[in-house]
C-alpha positions as CSV (number, residue, x, y, z in Angstrom):
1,X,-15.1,-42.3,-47.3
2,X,-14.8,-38.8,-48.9
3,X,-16.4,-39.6,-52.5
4,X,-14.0,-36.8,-53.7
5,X,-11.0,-37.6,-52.6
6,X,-8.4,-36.0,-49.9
7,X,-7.7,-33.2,-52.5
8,X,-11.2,-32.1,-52.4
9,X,-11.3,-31.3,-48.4
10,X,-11.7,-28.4,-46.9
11,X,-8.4,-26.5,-45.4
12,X,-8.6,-26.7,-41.7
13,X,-5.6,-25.3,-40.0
14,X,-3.3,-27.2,-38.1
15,X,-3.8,-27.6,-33.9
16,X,-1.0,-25.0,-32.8
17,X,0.5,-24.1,-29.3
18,X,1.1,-20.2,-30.0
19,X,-2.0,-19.1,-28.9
20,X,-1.5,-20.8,-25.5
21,X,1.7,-19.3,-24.7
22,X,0.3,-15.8,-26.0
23,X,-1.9,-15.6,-23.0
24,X,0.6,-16.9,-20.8
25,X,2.3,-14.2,-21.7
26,X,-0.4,-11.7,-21.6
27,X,-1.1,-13.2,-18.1
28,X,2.3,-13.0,-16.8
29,X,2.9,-9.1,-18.2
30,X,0.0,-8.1,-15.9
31,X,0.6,-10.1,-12.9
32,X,4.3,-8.4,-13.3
33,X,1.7,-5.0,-12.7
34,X,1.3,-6.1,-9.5
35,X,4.9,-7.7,-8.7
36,X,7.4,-6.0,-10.5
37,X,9.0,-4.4,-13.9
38,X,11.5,-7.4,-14.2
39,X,7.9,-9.8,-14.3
40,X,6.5,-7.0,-16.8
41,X,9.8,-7.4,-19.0
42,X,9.4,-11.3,-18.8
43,X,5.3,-11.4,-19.8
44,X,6.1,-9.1,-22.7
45,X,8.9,-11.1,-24.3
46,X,6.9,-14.3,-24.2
47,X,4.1,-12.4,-25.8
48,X,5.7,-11.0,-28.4
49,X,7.9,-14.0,-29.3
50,X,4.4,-16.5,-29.1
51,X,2.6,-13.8,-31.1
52,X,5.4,-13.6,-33.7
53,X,5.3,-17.5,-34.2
54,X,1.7,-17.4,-33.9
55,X,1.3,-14.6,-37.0
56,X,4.1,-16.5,-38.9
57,X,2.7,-19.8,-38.4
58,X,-0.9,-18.3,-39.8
59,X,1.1,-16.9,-42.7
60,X,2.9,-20.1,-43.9
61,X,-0.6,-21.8,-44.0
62,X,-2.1,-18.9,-46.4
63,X,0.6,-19.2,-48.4
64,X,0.7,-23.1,-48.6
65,X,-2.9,-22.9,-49.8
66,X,-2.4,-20.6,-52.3
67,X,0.3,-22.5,-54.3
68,X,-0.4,-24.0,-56.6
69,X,0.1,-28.3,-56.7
70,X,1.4,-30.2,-59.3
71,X,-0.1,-32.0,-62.0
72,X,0.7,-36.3,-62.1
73,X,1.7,-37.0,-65.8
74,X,1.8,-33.0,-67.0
75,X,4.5,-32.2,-69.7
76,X,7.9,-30.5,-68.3
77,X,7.9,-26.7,-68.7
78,X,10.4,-25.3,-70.9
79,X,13.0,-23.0,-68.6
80,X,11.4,-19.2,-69.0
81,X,7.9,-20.4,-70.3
82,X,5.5,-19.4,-67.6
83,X,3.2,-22.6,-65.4
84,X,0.3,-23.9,-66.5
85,X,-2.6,-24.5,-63.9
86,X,-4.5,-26.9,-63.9
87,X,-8.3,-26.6,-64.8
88,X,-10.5,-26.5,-61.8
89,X,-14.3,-26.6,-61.4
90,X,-16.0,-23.6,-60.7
91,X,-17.6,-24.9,-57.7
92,X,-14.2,-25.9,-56.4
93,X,-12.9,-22.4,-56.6
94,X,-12.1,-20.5,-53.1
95,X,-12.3,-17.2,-53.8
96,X,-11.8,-15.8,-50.7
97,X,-10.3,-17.7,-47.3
98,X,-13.5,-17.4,-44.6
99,X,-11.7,-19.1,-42.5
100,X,-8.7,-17.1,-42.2
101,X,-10.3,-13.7,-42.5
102,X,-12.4,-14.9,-39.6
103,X,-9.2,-15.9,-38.0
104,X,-8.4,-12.2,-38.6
105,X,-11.1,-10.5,-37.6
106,X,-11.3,-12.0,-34.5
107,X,-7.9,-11.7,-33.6
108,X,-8.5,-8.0,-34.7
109,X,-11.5,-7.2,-32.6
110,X,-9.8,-9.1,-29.5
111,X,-6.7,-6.9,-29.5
112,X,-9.2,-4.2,-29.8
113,X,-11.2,-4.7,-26.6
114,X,-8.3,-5.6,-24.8
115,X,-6.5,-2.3,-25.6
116,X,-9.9,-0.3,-24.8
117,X,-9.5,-2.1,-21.0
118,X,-6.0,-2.4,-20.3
119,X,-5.1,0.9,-21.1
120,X,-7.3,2.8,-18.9
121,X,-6.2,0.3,-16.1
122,X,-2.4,0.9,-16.9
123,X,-3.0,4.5,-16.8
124,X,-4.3,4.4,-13.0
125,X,-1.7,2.0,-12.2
126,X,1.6,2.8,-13.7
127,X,1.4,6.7,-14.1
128,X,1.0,7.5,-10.5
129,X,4.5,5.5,-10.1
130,X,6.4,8.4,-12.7
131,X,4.4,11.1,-11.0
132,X,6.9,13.3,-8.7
133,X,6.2,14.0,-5.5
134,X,6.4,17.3,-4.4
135,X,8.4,17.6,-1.8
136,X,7.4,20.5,1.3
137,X,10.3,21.9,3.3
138,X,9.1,22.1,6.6
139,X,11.4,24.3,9.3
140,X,10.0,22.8,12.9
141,X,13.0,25.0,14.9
142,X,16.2,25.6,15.8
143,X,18.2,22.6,16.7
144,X,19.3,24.3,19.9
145,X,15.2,23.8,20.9
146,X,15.9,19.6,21.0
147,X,17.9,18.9,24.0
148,X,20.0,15.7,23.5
149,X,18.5,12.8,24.1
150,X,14.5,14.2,24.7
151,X,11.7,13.8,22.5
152,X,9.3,16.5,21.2
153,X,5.9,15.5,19.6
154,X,6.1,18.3,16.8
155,X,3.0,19.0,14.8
156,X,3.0,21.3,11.4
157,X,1.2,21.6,8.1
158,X,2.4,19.7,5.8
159,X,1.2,22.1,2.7
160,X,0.0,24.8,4.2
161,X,-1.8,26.0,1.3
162,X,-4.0,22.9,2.1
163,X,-4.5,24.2,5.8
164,X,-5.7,21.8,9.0
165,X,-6.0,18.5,6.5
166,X,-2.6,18.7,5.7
167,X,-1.6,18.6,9.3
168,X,1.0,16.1,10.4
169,X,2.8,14.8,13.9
170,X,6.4,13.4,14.4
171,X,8.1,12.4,17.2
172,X,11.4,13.9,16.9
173,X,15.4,13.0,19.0
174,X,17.8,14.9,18.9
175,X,20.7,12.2,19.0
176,X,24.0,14.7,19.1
177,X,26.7,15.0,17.3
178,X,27.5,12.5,13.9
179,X,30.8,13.6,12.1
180,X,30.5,17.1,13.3
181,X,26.6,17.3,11.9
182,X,23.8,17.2,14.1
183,X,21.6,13.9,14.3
184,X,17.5,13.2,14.5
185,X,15.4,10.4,14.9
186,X,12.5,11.5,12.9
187,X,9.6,9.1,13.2
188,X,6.2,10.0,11.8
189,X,3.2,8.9,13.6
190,X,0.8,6.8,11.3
191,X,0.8,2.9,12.3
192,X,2.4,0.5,9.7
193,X,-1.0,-1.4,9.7
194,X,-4.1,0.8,9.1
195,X,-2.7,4.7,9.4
196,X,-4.1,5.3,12.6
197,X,-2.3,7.9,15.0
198,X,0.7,5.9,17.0
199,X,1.2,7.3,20.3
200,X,4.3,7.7,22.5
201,X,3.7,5.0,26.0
202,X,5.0,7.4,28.7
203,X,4.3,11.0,30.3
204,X,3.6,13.8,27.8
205,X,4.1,17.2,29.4
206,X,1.4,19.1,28.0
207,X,1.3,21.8,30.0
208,X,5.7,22.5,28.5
209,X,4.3,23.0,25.2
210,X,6.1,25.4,23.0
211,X,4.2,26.8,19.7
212,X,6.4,29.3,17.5
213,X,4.6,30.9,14.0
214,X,7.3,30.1,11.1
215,X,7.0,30.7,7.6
216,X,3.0,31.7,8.3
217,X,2.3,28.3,10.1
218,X,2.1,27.8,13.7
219,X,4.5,24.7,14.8
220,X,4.0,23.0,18.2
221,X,6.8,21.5,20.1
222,X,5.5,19.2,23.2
223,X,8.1,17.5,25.5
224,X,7.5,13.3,25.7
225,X,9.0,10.6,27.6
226,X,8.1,7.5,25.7
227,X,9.4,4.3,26.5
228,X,8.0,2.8,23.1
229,X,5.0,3.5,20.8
230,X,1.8,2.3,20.5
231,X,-1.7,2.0,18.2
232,X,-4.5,2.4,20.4
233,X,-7.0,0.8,17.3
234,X,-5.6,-2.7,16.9
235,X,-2.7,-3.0,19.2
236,X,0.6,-2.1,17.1
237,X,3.5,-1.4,19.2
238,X,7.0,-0.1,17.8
239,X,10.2,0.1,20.1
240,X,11.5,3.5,20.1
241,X,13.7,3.4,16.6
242,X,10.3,2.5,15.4
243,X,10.9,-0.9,15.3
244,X,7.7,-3.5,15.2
245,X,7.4,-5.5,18.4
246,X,3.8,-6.5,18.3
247,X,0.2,-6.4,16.7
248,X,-0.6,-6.7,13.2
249,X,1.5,-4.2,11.5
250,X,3.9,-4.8,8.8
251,X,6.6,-3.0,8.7
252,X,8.8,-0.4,11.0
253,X,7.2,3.6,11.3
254,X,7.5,5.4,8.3
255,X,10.6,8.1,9.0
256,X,11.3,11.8,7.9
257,X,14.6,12.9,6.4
258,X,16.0,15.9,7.3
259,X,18.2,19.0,6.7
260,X,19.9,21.4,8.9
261,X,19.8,25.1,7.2
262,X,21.3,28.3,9.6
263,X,21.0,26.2,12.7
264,X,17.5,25.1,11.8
265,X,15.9,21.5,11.6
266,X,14.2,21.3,8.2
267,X,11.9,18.4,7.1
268,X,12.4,17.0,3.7
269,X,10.6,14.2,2.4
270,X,9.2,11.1,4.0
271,X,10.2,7.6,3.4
272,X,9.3,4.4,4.7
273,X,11.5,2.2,7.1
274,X,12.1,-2.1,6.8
275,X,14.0,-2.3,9.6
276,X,16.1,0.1,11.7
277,X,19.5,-1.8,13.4
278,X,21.1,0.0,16.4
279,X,19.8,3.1,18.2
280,X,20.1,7.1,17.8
281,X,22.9,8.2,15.6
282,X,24.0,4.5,15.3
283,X,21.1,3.4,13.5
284,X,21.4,2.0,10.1
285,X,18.3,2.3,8.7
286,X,16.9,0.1,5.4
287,X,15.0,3.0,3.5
288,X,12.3,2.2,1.0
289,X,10.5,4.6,-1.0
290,X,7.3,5.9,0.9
291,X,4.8,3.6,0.5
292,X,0.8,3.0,1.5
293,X,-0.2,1.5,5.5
294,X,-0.4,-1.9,5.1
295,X,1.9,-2.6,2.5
296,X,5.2,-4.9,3.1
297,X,8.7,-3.7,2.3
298,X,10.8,-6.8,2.4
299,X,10.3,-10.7,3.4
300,X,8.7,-12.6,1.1
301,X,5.5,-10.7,1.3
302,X,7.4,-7.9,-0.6
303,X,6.8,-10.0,-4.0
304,X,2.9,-9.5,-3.4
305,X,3.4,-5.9,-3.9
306,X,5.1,-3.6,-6.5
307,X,8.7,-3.2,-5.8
308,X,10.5,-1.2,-4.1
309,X,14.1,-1.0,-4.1
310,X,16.0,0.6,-0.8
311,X,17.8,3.6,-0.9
């Protein structure tokens, strides 16, 4: 037995749940990083509500320990005269809560350290999301140089100022008429898997090959007969909407939108394709923004990746 009696214990706070369901907070916000902004949303709630409770539950302690208890047998009060306290010992005297400025500190010095390495890693991987893209309008021709129904392997720079690096290779269709507006198939040639250079599965007439200088770069036009497309690293192989059909990669071929200026076909910017439905100008086409080789679009494989609505 305590010889001085349950008064005379030490304060030890009270087992509580916050904590718990602060990390799981914490833990859900940055899986959400890697999933989603409505996940992001979700983790930061629960934080914030858990750390609220947490930081008023800490509070109510302090201030239950600081008031003062009553006296068995003391004499009423008068209304408007002020409390007495009672006597205590020196020796029983707190003068300064340890355990909750420890409480405190640590707290203090976690929130700390886990600002100093979150924030550099939210910096690398949520800025480059709000970063534009800058967009390079690239004239590849006249539309009168894509007969109906043929494909061209077209090469250009992609930013010239960047010269041979920046080099890039579509296979372009000229479908005909839409609504009284010309129509292309514009599919760009990096597998869905790795990157690696897709290649049309049928003649390629080499020795047809057209190269005009516009706009200070030199654009080459090659006439193709593919009956599909193909990875020569690790077996991809597309249908010719750019459709997967076999082999490891994930998704359909990565596409380029267009614009027709004076009678010219003009590359825009380049998005990235979950599946294409129907042929030429009949296609519907589920557009994603562009995203890295290897990276899934839609199924359930999408949630392992961050989000990206269609367009």
């Amino acid at each position: 037995m305590d010889p001085h009696g349950p008064e005379h214990r030490p304060h030890v706070p009270s087992p509580s749940l916050w904590p718990v369901g602060f990390a799981i907070g914490v833990a859900i916000l940055l899986t959400g990083l890697v999933v989603g902004w409505w996940i992001v949303a979700l983790g930061g709630i629960i934080a914030v509500v858990f750390a609220f409770l947490w930081i008023r539950d800490i509070g109510s302690e302090t201030r239950a320990a600081a008031e003062p208890e009553l006296v068995e047998g003391a004499a009423p009060v008068a209304p408007g005269e002020p409390v007495a306290l009672p006597l205590t010992a020196d020796d029983d005297i707190e003068r300064f809560p340890r355990s909750k400025f420890l409480e405190a500190s640590t707290i203090g010095v976690g929130a700390v350290i886990g600002g100093l390495v979150t924030l550099p890693v939210l910096g690398f991987a949520v800025l480059p999301a709000f970063s534009a893209t800058e967009d390079h309008n690239i004239d590849v021709g006249g539309v009168d140089e894509f007969p109906e129904g043929e494909w061209r392997i077209v090469t250009f720079l992609q930013n010239p100022d960047e010269g041979e690096v920046s080099r890039r290779t579509t296979f372009i269709r000229y479908n005909g008429q839409l609504d009284g507006d010309p129509s292309f198939t514009i599919i760009a040639n990096n597998c869905a898997h790795l990157g690696c250079p897709v290649q049309p599965s049928g003649p390629i007439a080499d020795e047809d090959k057209q190269e005009d200088e516009i706009e200070g770069q030199v654009i080459t036009r090659i006439p193709a007969q593919p009956a599909a497309f193909s990875c020569p690293c690790h077996g991809g192989a597309y249908d010719l909407e750019g459709n997967r059909t076999a082999g490891p990669p994930v998704r359909a071929l990565d596409r380029f939108a267009f614009a027709i200026n004076g009678g010219r076909l003009v590359l825009t910017s380049r998005y990235s394709v979950g599946t294409v439905e129907g042929e030429g100008k009949d296609a519907v086409i589920t557009k994603y923004g562009q995203v890295p080789p290897g990276v899934h679009v839609d199924g359930p494989e999408q949630f392992l990746y961050p989000i990206e609505p269609p367009n």
